[in-house]
C-alpha positions as CSV (number, residue, x, y, z in Angstrom):
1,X,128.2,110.1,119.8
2,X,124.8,112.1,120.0
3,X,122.3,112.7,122.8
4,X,118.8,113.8,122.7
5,X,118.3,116.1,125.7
6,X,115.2,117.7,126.5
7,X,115.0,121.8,127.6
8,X,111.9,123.9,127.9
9,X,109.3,121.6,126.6
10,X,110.8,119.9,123.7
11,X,113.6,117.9,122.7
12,X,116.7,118.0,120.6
13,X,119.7,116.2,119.3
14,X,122.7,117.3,120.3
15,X,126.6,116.3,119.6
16,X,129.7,118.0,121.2
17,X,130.4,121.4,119.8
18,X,126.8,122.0,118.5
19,X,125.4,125.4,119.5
20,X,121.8,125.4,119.9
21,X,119.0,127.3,120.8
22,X,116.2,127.2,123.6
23,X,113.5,129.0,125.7
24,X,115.6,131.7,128.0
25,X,117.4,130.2,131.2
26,X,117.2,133.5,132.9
27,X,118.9,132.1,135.9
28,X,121.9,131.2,134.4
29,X,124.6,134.1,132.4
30,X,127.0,133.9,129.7
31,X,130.0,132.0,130.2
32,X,127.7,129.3,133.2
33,X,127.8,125.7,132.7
34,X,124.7,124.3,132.7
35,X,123.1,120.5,132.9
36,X,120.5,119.2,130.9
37,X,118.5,115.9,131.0
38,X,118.9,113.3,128.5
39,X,115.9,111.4,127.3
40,X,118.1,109.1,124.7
41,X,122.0,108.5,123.8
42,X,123.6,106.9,120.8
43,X,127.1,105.8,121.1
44,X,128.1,104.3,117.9
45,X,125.8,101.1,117.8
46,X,124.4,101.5,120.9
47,X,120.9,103.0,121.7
48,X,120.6,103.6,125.6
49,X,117.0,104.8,126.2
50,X,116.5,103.0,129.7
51,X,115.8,106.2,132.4
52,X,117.4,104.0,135.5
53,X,120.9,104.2,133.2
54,X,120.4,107.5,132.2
55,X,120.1,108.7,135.5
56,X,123.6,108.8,135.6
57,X,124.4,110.3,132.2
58,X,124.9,114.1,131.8
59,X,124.8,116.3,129.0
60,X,127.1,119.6,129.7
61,X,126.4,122.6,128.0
62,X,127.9,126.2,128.3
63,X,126.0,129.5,128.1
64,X,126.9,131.5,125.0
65,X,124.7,134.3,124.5
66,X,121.1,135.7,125.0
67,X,119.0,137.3,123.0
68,X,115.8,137.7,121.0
69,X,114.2,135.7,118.4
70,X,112.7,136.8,114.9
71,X,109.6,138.9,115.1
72,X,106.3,137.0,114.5
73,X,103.4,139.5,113.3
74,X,100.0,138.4,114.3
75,X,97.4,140.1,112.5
76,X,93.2,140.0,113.6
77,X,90.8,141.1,111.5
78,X,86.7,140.8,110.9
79,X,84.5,141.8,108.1
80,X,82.1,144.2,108.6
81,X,83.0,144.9,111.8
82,X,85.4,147.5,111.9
83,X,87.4,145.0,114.2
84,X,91.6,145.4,113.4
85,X,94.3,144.2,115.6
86,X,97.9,144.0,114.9
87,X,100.6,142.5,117.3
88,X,104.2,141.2,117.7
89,X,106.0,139.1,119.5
90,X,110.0,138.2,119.9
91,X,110.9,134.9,121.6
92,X,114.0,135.4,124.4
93,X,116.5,132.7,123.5
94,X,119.7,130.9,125.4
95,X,122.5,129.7,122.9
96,X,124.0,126.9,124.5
97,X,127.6,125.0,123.4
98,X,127.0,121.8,123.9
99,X,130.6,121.2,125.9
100,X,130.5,116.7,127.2
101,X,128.3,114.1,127.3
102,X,129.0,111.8,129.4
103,X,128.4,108.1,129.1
104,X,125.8,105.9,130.9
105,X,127.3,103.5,132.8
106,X,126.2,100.0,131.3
């Protein structure tokens, strides 16, 4: 069984014990549970993408760790100008353990 769940902007498919990354949930600290929306769940042969049934599914996840993300060098240059500009930037980042998903009720 696999859920798509959707956190920060974009969507990702997640199972039970899968750790996975997204944008920081600065409310939350390690060891919280935490509740994400589902946009899509596949039990065995079974699609369920209808939002009325998913209103009543729940994807549980537990917060692992927080840190940053790989740097990302952006570089700016023109010609002739004498114009040079170098910059970094480092995403913050949640890991979450995906812990239940719980079934829509059909």
């Amino acid at each position: 069984m696999y859920a798509i769940v959707r956190t920060g902007g974009r969507q990702q498919k997640v199972a039970v014990g899968d750790v996975i990354e997204v944008d920081r949930m600065s409310t939350s600290k390690v060891g919280d549970s935490v509740e994400l929306s589902v946009v899509l769940v596949v039990d065995g042969e079974a699609v369920t993408s209808d939002p009325w049934v998913l209103a009543g599914a729940k994807v549980q996840a537990e917060v692992v760790d927080h840190h940053k993300g790989v740097k990302i060098d952006i570089q700016k240059y023109k010609n002739k100008t004498g114009y040079k500009k170098r910059i970094g930037h480092r995403q913050l980042h949640t890991a979450l353990k995906i812990t239940g998903i719980d079934a829509p009720a059909k």
